[in-house]
C-alpha positions as CSV (number, residue, x, y, z in Angstrom):
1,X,37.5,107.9,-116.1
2,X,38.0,104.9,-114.0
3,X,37.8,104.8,-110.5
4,X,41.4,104.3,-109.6
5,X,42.3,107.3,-111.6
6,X,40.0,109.2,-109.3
7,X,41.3,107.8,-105.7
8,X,44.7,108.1,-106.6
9,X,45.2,111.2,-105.6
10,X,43.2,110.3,-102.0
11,X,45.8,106.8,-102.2
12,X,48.9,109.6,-102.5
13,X,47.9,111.6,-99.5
14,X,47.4,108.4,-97.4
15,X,50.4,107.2,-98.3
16,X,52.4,109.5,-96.9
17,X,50.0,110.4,-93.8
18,X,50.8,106.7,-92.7
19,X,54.5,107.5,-93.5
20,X,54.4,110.6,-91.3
21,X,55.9,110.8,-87.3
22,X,52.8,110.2,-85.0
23,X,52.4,112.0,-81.7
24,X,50.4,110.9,-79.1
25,X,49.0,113.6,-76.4
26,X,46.6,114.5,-73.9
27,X,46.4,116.3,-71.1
28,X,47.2,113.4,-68.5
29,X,50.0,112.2,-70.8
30,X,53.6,113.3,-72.2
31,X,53.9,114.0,-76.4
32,X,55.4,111.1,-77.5
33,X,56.5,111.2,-81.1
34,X,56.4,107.7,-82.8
35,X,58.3,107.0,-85.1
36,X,58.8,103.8,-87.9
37,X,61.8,101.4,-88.3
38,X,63.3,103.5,-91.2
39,X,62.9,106.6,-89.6
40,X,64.7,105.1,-86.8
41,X,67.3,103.8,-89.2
42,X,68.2,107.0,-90.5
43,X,68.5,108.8,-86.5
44,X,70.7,106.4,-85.7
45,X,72.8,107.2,-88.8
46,X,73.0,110.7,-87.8
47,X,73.7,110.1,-84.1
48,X,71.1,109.2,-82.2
49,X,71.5,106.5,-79.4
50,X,69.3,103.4,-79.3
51,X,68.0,102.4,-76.3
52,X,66.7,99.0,-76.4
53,X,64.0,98.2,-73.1
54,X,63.8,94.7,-73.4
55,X,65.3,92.0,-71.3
56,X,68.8,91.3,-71.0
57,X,67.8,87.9,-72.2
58,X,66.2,89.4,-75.0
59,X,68.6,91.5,-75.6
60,X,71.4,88.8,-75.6
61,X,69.7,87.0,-78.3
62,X,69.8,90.1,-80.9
63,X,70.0,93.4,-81.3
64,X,69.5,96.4,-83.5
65,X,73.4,96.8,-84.4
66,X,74.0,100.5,-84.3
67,X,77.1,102.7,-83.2
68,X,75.4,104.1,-79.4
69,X,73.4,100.9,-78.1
70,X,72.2,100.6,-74.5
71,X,70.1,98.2,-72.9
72,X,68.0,98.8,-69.9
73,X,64.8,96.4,-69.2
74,X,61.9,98.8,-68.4
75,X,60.0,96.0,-67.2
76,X,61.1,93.3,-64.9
77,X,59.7,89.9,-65.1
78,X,58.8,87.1,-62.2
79,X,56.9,84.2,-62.3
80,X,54.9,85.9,-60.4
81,X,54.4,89.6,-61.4
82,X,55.2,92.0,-64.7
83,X,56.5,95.4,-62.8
84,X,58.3,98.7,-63.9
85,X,62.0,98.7,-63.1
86,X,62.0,100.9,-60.4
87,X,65.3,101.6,-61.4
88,X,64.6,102.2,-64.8
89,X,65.0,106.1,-64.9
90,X,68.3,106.0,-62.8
91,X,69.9,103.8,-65.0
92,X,69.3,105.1,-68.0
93,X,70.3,108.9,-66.6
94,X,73.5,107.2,-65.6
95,X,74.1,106.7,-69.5
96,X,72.1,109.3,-71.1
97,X,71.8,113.3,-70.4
98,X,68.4,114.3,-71.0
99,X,69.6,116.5,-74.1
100,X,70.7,113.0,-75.7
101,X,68.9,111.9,-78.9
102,X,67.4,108.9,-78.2
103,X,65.3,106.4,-80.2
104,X,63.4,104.1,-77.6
105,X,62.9,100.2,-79.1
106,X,61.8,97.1,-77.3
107,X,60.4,93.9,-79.2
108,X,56.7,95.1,-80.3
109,X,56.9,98.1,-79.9
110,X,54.7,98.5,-76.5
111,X,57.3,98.6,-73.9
112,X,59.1,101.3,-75.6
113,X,55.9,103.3,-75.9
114,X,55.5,103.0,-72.1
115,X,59.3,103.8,-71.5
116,X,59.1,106.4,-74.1
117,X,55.9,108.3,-72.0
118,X,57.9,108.2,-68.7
119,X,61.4,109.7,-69.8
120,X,59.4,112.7,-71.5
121,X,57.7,112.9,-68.4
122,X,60.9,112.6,-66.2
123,X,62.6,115.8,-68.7
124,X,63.9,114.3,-71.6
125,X,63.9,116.6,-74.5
126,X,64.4,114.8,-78.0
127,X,62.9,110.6,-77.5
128,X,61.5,108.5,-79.8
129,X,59.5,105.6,-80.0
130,X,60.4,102.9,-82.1
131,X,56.8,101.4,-83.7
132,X,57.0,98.1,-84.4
133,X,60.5,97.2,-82.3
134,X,62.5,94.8,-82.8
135,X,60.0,92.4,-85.3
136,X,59.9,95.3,-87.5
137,X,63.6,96.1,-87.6
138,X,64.3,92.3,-88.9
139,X,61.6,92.1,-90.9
140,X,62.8,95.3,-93.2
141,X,66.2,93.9,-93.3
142,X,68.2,96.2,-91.3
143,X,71.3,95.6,-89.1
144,X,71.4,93.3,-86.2
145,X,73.8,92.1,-84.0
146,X,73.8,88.3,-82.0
147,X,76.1,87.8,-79.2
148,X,77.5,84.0,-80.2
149,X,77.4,81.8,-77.3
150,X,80.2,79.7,-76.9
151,X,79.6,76.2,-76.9
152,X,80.8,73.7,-74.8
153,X,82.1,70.4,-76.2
154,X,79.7,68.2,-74.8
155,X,76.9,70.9,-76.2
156,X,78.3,69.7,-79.4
């Protein structure tokens, strides 16, 4: 027997472990239940609403292009300082119940694990984070949507 013959059942399993939703707990923290581009893909299908954390800049420039899109920054940036949105939580319970299905995405996938900890610890019942963010959505192909800016004719 060769020795792929005998890992290929070990390759099989860790497959689909790495395929699997993570969670990430501990007793200081909220579960949060990670979960990869495709698996996003197919929530949104079925009705769950995106909620995109990055800048409106960001935001502006392209987007995951999905039926129920909101975008609410959970970090605002100065040249001086990286800080929460201290009204992060108010606006996004001013567009979301916390029974809503929601898939959490950002760029990377960092803010939205950040984001994704502090609306399961502020009540929400069924969020998910987005591994990978937006990078990951474009780079498997999926959906986007760009707002066109209009040029000017002198920008011609």
């Amino acid at each position: 027997m060769d020795s792929l013959h005998v890992l290929r059942p070990f390759l099989l399993i860790f497959i689909v472990f790495i395929h699997l939703p993570r969670t990430t707990t501990s007793k200081s923290e909220p579960k949060v239940i990670t979960i990869d581009v495709s698996q996003a893909q197919n929530l949104l299908d079925s009705g769950y609403t995106f909620l995109d954390v990055r800048t409106v800049e960001e935001f502006k420039k392209g987007r995951v292009d999905s039926e129920n899109v909101f975008n609410v920054p959970y970090w605002l940036y100065t040249p001086q300082v990286q800080e929460i949105n201290p009204n992060f939580l108010k606006h996004v319970s001013s567009l979301c119940n916390q029974t809503d299905h929601l898939v959490v995405g950002c760029k990377s996938g960092v803010r939205s694990l950040h984001a994704t900890k502090f609306l399961v610890s502020s009540g929400f019942k069924t969020v998910r984070n987005m591994d990978g963010g937006y990078i990951a959505w474009v780079n498997n192909r999926f959906p986007v949507k760009v707002e066109l800016k209009e040029l000017k004719y002198d920008e011609l």
